[in-house]
C-alpha positions in Angstrom: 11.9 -11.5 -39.1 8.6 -11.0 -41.1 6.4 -11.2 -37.7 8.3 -8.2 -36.6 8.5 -6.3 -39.4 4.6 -6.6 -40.3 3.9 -5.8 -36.5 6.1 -2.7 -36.6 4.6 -1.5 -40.4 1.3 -1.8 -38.1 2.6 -0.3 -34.9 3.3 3.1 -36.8 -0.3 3.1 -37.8 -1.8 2.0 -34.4 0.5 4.7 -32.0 -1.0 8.2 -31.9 0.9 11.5 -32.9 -0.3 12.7 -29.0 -2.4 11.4 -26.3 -5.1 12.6 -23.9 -4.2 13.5 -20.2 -6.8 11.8 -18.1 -8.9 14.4 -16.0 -7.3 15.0 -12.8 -3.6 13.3 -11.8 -4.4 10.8 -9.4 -3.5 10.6 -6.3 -0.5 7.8 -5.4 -3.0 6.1 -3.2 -5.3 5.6 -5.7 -2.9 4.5 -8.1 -1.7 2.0 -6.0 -5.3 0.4 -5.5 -6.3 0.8 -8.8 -3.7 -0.1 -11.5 -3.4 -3.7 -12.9 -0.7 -5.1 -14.4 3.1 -4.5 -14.7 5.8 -2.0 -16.1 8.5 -3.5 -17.5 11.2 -0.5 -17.4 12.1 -0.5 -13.5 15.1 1.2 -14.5 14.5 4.5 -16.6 17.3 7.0 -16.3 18.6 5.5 -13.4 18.4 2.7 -10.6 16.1 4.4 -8.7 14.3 6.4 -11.5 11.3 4.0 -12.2 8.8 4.6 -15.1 6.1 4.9 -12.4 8.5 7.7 -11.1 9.1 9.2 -14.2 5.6 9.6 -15.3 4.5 10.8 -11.8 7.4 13.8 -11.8 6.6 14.8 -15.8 6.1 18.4 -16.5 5.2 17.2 -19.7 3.3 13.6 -20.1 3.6 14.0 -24.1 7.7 14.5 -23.8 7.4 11.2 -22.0 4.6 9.7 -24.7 6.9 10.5 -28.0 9.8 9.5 -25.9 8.0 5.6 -25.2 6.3 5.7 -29.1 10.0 6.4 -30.5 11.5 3.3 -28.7 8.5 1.3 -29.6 8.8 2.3 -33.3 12.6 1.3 -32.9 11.9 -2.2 -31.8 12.0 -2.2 -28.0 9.4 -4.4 -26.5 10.1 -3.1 -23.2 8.2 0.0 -24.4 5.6 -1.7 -26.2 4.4 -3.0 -22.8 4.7 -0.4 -20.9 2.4 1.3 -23.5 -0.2 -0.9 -23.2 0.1 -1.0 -19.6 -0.4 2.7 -19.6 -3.3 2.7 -21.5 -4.8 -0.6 -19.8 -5.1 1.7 -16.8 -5.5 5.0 -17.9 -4.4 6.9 -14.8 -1.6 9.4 -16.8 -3.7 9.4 -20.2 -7.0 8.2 -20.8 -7.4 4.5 -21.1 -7.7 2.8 -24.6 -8.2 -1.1 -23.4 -8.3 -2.2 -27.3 -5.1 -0.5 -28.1 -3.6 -1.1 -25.0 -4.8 -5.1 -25.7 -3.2 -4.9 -29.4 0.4 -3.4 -28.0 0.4 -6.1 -25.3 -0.4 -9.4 -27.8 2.5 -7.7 -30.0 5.3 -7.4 -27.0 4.3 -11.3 -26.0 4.4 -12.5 -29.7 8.1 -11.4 -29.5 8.2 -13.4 -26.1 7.5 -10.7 -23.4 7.0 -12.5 -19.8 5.5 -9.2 -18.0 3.3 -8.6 -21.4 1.9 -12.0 -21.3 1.3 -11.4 -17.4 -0.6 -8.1 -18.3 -3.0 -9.7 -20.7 -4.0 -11.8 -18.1 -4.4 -9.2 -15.4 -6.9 -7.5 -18.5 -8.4 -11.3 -18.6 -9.1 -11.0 -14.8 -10.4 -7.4 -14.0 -12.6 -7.3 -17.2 -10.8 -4.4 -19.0 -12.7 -4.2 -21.8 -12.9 -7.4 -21.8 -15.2 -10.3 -20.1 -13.9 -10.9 -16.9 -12.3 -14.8 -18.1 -10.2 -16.6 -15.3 -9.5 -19.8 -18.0 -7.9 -17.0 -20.1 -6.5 -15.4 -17.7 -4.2 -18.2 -16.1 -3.2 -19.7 -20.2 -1.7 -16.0 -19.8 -0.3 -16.4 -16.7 1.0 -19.7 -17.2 2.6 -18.4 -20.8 4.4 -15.9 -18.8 6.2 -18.0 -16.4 7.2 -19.9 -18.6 8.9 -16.7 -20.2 10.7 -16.4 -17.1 8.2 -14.2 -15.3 8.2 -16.0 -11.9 5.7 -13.6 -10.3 3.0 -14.9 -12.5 3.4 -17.7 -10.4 1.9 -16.0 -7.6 -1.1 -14.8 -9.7 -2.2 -18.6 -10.3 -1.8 -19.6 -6.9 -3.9 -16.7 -6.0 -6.7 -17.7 -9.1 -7.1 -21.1 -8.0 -8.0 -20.2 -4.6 -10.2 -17.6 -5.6 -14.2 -18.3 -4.9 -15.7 -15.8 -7.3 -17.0 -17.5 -10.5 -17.3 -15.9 -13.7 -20.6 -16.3 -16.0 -18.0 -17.3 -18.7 -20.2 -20.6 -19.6 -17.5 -21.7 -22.6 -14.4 -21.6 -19.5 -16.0 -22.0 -16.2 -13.6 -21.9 -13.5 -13.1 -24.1 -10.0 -10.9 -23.7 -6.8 -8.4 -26.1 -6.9 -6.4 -25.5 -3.6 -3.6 -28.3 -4.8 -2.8 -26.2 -7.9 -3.1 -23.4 -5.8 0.1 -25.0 -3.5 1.3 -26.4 -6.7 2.0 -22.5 -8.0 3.4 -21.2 -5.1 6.0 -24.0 -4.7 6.8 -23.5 -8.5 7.0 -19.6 -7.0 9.3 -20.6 -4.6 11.3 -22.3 -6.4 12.3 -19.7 -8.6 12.7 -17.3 -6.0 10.0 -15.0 -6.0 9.5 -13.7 -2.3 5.4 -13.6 -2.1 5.5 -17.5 -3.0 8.0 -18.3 -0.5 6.0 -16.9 1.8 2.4 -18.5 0.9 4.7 -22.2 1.3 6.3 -21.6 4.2 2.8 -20.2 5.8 1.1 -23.4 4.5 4.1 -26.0 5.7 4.2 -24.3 9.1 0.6 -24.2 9.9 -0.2 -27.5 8.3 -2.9 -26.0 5.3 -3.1 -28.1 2.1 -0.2 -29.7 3.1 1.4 -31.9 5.5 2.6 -29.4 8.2 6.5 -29.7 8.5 8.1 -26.8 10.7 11.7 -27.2 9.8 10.7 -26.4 5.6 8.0 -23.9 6.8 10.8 -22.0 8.4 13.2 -22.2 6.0 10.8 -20.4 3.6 9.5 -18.1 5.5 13.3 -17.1 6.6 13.7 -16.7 2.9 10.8 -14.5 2.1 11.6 -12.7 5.2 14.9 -11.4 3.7 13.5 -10.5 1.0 11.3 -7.9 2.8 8.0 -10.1 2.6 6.6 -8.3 6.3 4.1 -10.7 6.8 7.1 -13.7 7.1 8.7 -11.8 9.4 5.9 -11.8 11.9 5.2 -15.3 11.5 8.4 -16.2 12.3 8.6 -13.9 15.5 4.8 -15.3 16.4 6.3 -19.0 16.0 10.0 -18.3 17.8 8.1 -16.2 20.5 6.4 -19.7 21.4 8.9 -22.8 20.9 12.0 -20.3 21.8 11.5 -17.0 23.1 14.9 -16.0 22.9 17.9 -14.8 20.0 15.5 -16.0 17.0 12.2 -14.7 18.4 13.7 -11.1 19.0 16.0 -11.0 15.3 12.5 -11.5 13.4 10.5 -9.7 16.0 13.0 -6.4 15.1 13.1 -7.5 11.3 9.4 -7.3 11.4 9.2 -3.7 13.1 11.7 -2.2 10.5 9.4 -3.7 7.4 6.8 -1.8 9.7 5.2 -4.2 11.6 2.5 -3.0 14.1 1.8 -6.5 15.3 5.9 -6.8 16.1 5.8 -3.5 17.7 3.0 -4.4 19.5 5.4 -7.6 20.7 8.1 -5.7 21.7 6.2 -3.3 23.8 4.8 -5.9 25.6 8.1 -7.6 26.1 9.3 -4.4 27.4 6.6 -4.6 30.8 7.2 -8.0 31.6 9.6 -9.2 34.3 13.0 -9.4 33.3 14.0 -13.0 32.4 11.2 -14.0 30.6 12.0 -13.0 27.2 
């Protein structure tokens, strides 16, 4: 109770009256290429009324500001994150990576999963910060643990990465069995992108023992759950062992996630000689 209270005594201080519009909305493109890190209110005003959405449709970015500061100041860590994630990017009012840093270590000292996640996205781009991959997966790893099973993904990713940081104090090495490791604790918990990087390594055989039967099984999971790229590895694999019922379901799945490659399949299905497929 005293952690809390202090931080909120201190948020009041920290949180602006108003902010700055950045120069120039940007476009969705290059939002979608250059923002790091997470919301955490997917849900504003509705199941299909994101935050993203709601701060791309505002008249008025300082409604929505005063709107986020008052449920900070009322305790919601929700809002404290997706503060900082606003300012740890910058694209709807200009960027304040200390602040933004500050609102995110409060939100995970009350046990924020996403926060934790975003503070090690900052770790990992550099936002006013040294780039620091060491740092960078303790925050990843403390967010999983809080039951944010995409960070999984992000460590799998880390320890496959090849570009080393000048951080002499934490250098960092590929380890491509931790790499697995994540994923699999990924899949496990159901998070779609890591169900795909295992079923992609057991199928092909790639830091693992190849086994076809668990490959498929995970890529059939990550395929229902949107994951494209599943879906045309599973119509790639049926199309040779069994071009038949299988081979054209994830072929079709594929072209609806909006797969050229499986388009590309059916096509030229579609000038062979009848019988073949």
């Amino acid at each position: 109770m005293f952690v809390e209270t202090n931080i909120y005594s201190m948020l009041a201080r920290l949180l602006p009256e108003s902010i700055i519009p950045a120069p120039g909305r940007p476009g969705y493109l290059q939002r979608l290429y250059a923002s790091v890190g997470l919301p955490a209110q997917r849900a504003l005003m509705g199941e299909s009324f994101t935050l993203v959405a709601r701060l791309d449709e505002a008249a008025c970015l300082q409604t929505v500001y005063l709107d986020l500061r008052q449920q900070a100041l009322g305790g919601s860590v929700t809002a404290l994150n997706d503060l900082g994630w606003i300012w740890l990017n910058g694209k709807y009012w200009v960027a304040d990576h200390e602040l933004a840093r500050q609102l995110l270590r409060m939100a995970a000292v009350q046990g924020s999963g996403v926060a934790c996640y975003n503070l090690g996205q900052q770790c990992y781009f550099g936002k006013g910060v040294p780039v620091a991959y060491a740092s960078a997966a303790d925050y990843y790893r403390l967010a999983f643990d809080r039951g944010f099973v995409q960070a999984a993904a992000a460590l799998g990713d880390l320890y496959e990465e090849e570009v080393c940081t000048d951080d002499l104090a934490q250098p960092w090495q590929v380890d491509l069995q931790q790499a697995y490791r994540w994923f699999d604790k990924g899949a496990r918990k159901g998070d779609a992108r890591c169900r795909f990087e295992v079923g992609y390594r057991l199928l092909h055989g790639i830091q693992v023992a190849p086994d076809r039967k668990a490959g498929v099984y995970w890529l059939e999971l990550a395929a229902v759950a949107g994951v494209m790229a599943a879906a045309e590895e599973l119509a790639v694999y049926f199309s040779l062992i069994e071009p038949s019922r299988p081979y054209r379901f994830w072929r079709d799945q594929a072209i609806a996630l909006g797969s050229e490659l499986a388009l590309t399949m059916k096509l030229d299905d579609q000038v062979q000689p009848s019988g073949e497929k």
